[in-house]
Every structure is written in structure tokens, then in C-alpha cells.
C-alpha positions as CSV (number, residue, x, y, z in Angstrom):
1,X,71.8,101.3,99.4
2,X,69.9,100.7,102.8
3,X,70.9,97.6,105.2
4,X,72.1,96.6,101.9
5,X,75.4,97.7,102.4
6,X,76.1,96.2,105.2
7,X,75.6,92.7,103.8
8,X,79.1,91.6,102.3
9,X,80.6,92.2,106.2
10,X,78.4,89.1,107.3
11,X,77.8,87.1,104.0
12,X,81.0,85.0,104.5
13,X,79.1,83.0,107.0
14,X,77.6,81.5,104.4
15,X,80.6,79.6,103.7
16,X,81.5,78.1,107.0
17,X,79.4,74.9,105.9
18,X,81.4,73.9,102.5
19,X,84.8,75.1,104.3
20,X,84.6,72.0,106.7
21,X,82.7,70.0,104.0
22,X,84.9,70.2,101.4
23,X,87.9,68.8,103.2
24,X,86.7,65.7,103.7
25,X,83.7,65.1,100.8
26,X,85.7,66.8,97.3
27,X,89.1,66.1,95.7
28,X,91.7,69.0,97.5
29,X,92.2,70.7,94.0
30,X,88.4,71.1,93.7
31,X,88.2,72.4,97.3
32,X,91.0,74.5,97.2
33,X,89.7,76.6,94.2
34,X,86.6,76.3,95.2
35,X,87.5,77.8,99.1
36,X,89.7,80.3,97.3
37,X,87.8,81.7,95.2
38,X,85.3,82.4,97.4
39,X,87.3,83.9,99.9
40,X,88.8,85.9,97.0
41,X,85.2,87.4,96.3
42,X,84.2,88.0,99.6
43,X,87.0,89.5,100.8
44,X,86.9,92.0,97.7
45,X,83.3,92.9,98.7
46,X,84.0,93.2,102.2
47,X,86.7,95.8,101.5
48,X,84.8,97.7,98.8
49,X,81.7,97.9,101.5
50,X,84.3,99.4,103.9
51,X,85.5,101.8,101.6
52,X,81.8,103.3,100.6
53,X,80.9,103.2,104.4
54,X,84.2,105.2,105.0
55,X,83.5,107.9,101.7
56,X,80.4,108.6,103.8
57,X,82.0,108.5,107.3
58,X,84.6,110.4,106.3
59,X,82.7,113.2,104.4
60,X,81.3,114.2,108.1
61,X,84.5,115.0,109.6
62,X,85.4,118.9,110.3
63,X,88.4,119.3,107.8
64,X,87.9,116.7,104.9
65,X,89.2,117.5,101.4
66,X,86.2,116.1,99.6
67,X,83.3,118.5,98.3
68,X,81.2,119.5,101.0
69,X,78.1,117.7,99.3
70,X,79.4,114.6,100.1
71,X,78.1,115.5,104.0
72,X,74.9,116.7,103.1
73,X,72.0,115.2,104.7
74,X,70.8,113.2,101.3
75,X,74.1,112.1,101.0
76,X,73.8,110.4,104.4
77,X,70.7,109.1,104.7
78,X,72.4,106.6,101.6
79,X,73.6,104.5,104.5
80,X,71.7,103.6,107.4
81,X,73.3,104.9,110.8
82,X,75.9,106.9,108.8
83,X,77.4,108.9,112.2
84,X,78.3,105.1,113.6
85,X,79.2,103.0,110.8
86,X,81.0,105.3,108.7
87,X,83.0,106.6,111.3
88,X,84.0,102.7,112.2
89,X,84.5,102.0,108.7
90,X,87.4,104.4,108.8
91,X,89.5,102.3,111.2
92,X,88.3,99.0,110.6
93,X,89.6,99.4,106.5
94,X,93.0,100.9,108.1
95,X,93.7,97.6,110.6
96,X,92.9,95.4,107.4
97,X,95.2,97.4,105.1
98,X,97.9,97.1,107.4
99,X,97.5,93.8,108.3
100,X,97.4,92.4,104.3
101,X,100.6,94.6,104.1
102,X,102.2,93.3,106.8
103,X,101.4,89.9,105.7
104,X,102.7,90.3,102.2
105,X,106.0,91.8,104.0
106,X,106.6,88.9,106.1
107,X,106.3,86.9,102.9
108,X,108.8,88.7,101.7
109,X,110.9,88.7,104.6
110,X,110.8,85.2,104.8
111,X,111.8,84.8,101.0
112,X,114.9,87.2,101.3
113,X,115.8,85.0,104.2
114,X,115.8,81.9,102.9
115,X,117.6,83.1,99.3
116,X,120.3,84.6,101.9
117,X,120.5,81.3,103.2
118,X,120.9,79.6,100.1
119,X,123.8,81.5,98.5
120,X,126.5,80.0,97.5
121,X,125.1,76.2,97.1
122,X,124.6,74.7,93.5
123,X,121.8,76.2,91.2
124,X,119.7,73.0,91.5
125,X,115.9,72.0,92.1
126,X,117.0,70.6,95.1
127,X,118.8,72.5,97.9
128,X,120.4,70.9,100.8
129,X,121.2,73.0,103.8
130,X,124.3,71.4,106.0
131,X,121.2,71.5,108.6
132,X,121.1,68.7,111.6
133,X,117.4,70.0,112.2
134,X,115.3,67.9,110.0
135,X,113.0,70.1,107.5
136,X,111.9,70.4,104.1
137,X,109.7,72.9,102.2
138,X,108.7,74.6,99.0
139,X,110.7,77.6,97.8
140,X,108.2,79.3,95.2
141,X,109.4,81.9,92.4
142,X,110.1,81.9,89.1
143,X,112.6,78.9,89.3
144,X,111.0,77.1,92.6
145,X,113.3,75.2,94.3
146,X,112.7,72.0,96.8
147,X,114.6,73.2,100.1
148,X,116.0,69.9,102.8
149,X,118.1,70.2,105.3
150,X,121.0,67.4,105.6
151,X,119.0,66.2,109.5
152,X,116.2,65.8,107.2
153,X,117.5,63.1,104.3
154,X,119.2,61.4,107.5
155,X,116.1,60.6,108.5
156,X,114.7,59.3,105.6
157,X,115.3,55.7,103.3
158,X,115.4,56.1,100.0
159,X,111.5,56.0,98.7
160,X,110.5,58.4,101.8
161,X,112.8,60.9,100.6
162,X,111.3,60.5,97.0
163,X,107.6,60.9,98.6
164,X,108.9,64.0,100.4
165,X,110.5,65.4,97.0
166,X,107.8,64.5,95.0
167,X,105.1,66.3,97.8
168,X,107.6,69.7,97.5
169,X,107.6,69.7,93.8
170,X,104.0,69.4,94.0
171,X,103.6,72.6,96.1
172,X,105.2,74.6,93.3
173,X,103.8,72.8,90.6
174,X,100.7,73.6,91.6
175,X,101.5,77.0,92.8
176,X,99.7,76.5,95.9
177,X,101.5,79.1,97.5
178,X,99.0,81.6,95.4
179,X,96.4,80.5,96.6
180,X,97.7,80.3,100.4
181,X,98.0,84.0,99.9
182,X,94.9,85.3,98.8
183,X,93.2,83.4,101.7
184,X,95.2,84.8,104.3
185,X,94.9,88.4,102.7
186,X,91.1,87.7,102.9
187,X,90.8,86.5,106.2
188,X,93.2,89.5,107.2
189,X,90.3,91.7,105.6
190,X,86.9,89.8,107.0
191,X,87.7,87.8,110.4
192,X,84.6,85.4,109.4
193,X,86.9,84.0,106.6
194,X,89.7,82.6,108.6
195,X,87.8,79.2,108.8
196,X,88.7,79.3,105.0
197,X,92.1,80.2,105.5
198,X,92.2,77.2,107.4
199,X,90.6,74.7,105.7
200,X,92.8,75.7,102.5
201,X,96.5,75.2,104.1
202,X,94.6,71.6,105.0
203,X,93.6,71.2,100.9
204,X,96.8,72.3,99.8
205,X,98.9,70.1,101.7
206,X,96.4,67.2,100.7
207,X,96.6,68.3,97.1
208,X,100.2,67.9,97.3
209,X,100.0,64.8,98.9
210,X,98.1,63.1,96.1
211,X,99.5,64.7,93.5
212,X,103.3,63.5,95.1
213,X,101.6,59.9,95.5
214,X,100.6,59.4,91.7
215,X,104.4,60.7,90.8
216,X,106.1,58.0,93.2
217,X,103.0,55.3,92.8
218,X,102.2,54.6,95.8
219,X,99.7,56.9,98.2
220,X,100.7,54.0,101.1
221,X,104.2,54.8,100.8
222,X,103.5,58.5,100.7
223,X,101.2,58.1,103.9
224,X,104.3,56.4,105.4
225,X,106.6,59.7,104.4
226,X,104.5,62.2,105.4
227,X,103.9,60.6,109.0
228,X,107.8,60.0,109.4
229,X,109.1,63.4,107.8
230,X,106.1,65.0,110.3
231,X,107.2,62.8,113.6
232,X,111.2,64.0,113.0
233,X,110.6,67.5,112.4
234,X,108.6,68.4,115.4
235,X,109.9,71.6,117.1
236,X,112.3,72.2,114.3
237,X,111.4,75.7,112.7
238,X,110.2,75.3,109.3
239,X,109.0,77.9,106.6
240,X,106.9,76.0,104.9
241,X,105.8,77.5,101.6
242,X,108.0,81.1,102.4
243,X,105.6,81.2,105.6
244,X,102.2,80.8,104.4
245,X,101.1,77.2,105.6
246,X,101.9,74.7,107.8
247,X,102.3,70.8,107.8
248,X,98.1,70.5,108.7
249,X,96.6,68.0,110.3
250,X,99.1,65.1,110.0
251,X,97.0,62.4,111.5
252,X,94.1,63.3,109.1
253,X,96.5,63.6,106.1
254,X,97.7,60.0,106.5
255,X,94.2,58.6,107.6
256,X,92.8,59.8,103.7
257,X,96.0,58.7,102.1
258,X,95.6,55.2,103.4
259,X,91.8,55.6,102.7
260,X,90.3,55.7,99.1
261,X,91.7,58.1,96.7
262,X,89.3,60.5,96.3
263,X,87.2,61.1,93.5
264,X,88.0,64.0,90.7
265,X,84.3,66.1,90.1
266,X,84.1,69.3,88.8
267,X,81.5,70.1,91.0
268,X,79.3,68.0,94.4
269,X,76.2,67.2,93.3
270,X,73.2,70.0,94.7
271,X,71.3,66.5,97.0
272,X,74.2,66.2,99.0
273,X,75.3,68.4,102.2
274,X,78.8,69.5,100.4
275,X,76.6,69.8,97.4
276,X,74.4,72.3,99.5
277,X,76.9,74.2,101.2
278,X,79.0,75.0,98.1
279,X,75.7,76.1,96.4
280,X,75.2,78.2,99.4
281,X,78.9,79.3,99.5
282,X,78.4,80.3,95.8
283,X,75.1,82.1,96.9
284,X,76.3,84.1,99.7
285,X,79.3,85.2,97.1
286,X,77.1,86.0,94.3
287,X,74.7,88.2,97.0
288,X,78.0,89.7,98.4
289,X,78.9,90.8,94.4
290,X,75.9,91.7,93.7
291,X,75.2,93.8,97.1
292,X,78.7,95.4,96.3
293,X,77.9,96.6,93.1
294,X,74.5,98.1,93.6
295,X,76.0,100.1,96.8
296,X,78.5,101.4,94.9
297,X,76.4,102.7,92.3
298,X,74.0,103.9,94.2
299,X,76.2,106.0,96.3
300,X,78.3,107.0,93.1
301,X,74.8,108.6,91.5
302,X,74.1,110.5,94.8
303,X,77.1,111.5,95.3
304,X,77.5,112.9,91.5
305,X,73.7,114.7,92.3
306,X,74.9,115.9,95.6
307,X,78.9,117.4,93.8
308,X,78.3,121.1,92.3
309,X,79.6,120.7,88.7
């Protein structure tokens, strides 16, 4: 194992670059599955390199259940600094276990709120709350719903409300909220991912953007909607995808939509800088993977040498 271990805790620096890159230089479907899936990996690496540091860190304490060969000294010297790390790697997995649960239960939370809220209206795609605050939002589940308040569709001529619908459905078609989740349960897990989570609530809302812009025609008149729907709703409390994004960086959302549309590539070419930092992203993933794995079987063959049969 050696320093080896210790590699997937730092590796997601590696994708810093392509998660600032990416929002501006690839199409915000490319980006987003690109961001998330290497958040995904990371974060699964990260965890797994806490759990072997804790096996070890916890083997040392005075009244463990495992087999005492777990604390013997070849056991140990499997990871460097063993009396520090492993004994951090005890609390640290516990704060990031609690913190992806109590994520997933404000998800919830939020959901059971909303479906209170909406009981008793008309099983449609569209829900109208009798609402004076002006807000609309993405209800995802098995039958997604498009959720605006009466303030809202006020505030809005007939094609902006269209552009607003047509954003929503987007959201759900594309089941962006999926993908909002598993960054924020991996930046919950690493801290050095939350620049992913970040960038990804950006991509998704610009995915939805373009995607609402092709249904309705028009990415000016959707530029137009989102600036409006964004300038009425300020300081009106909106759950935005059950919770797990926000509107993003309005300003920059219209600036691209009134810009070129962007270009659909599977994948930046390796002589430009979002070329290079996705190649590096992919890198630092495949390293983190691969780190993973060879820690875990090391420390599985010395610790099946070191367990009396």
C-alpha cells in the first residue's frame, strides 16, 4: 500500500482545471456527465481509502471486535503512519456518512413537503400554487411534475411562460436532479470536490436552458425568460429541483444564450486547455481507481496472512 493510499484523498485536485473549463468551452450535457462522473469516482475512492485507513486505525484500539491480527505490527506497517491516520480515518468517514445522510434526508424532506403542498390540485404536468410569490421549479419522481406559483405566471407574457415551462420540463427530462445528487454526496465525502458540485448546478441549469430553447425555438426569447423569471423571484424561497440546485449564475446563463449555441462533441480535443484538463481529470480518476484497488488488495492479503484460520 505505502503513500499509495493516501492518494485518492488529494487526487480530486486534478479536476479543478476541466471543472471551470468545461462550463464555458463544452456543450452543458457533455460537461455535466463528464463533471459527474468524475466526481462519482473520486468520491467512491475517497470513501473506500477511508474505510481501509479506518480497518487499520480501528484494529489498534483496546476493545475492538476484529481478530487481534489485524493490530499486529505487519499489519500496520501496510499504511504509513498507521497510529495517526487511521485513527483520523475513523472520524473523518463518520462526518462524511452523516453528512451524505443528512443530505439525502433533506431531499426527502423537501419532497414530502412540496407533495403536502400539492394535495388536493389537479393530477397535471403542471401545478399552480394560489402563490403571490413568484417561483417555478422541477418536481422530479416517477411522474415529474412542473411546479409555478400563480405570482409567477403573473409575471410572465405568454412565450416567457412557455420558455419557463419548457426549461422545467427539461430538468426532469433530463433527470438532472440525478446527477445534482451524486455531486453533492461526493463533495459531502471529499471537500476538494465541491468546485464540481458547483460547476454542475451551473451545467445543468444551462443544459436545461438549451434544451428548453430548441423546444420553444428561440434561445433569444429563452435568454429573455430566464432573465425576467430570475429578476421577479429574487428573495422568494424556491426549491429548485427538491433542494438540490439553484438558479446559477443568471447573468452568465443569458450572456451564452444570446452568444453562439454551443457545439455538441463527444469529447474536447487533447491540444486544447479543456482538452487537457479533462484528460487530466480522467487521469487523476483513473490513478484514484486504480490506487483504490491495489490498497484494498493489498491490505485484504495481509490481513487474510495476519487472521488465524
Amino acid at each position: 500500500m505505502g503513500l499509495f493510499v493516501f492518494l485518492p484523498l488529494v487526487l480530486p485536485l486534478t479536476a479543478w482545471p476541466v471543472a471551470r473549463l468545461a462550463e464555458h468551452h463544452l456543450h452543458p450535457r457533455g460537461a455535466t456527465l463528464l463533471l459527474t462522473a468524475a466526481a462519482g469516482v473520486l468520491a467512491v475512492c475517497s470513501t473506500l481509502c477511508l474505510g481501509l485507513l479506518m480497518v487499520v486505525g480501528t484494529a489498534t484500539l483496546p476493545g475492538n471486535p476484529l481478530p487481534d491480527g489485524w493490530s499486529d505490527p505487519e499489519v500496520r506497517e501496510a499504511v504509513p503512519y498507521d497510529e495517526v491516520a487511521g485513527k483520523a480515518a475513523i472520524p473523518a468517514l463518520a462526518v462524511a456518512v452523516a453528512a451524505c445522510l443528512r443530505t439525502v434526508w433533506r431531499h426527502r424532506r423537501v419532497r414530502r413537503q412540496v407533495v403536502r403542498a400539492l394535495a388536493g390540485l389537479p393530477d397535471r404536468e403542471v401545478a399552480v400554487l394560489p402563490d403571490a410569490a413568484p417561483y417555478a421549479y422541477a418536481l422530479p419522481g416517477r411522474r415529474g411534475r412542473v411546479v409555478v406559483s400563480r405570482g409567477m405566471l403573473a409575471c410572465l407574457q405568454g412565450r416567457e411562460r412557455r420558455a419557463v415551462f419548457a426549461h422545467e420540463r427539461a430538468h426532469l427530462t433530463g433527470r438532472h436532479h440525478r446527477f445534482l445528487l451524486v455531486v453533492r454526496l461526493a463533495a459531502q465525502v471529499n471537500p476538494f470536490l465541491r468546485p464540481l458540485r458547483t460547476a454542475v448546478a451551473y451545467t445543468t441549469e444551462r443544459w436545461a436552458d438549451e434544451d428548453g430553447a430548441e423546444v420553444i425555438g428561440s434561445r433569444r426569447a429563452m435568454a429573455l425568460a430566464v432573465g425576467k423569471a430570475a429578476l421577479v423571484s429574487q428573495g422568494a424561497p424556491v426549491a429548485t429541483l427538491a433542494g438540490f440546485a439553484t438558479p446559477g449564475p443568471v447573468p452568465r446563463r443569458v450572456a451564452a444564450l444570446l452568444g453562439p449555441a454551443p457545439a455538441v462533441r463527444q469529447w474536447p480535443p487533447v491540444c486544447t486547455a479543456v482538452g487537457l484538463a479533462a484528460w487530466t481529470a480522467a487521469g487523476g480518476a483513473t490513478v484514484s481507481a486504480l490506487s483504490s484497488a491495489n490498497s484494498a488488495v493489498t491490505l485484504f492479503l495481509v490481513l487474510k496472512a495476519a487472521t488465524p484460520l
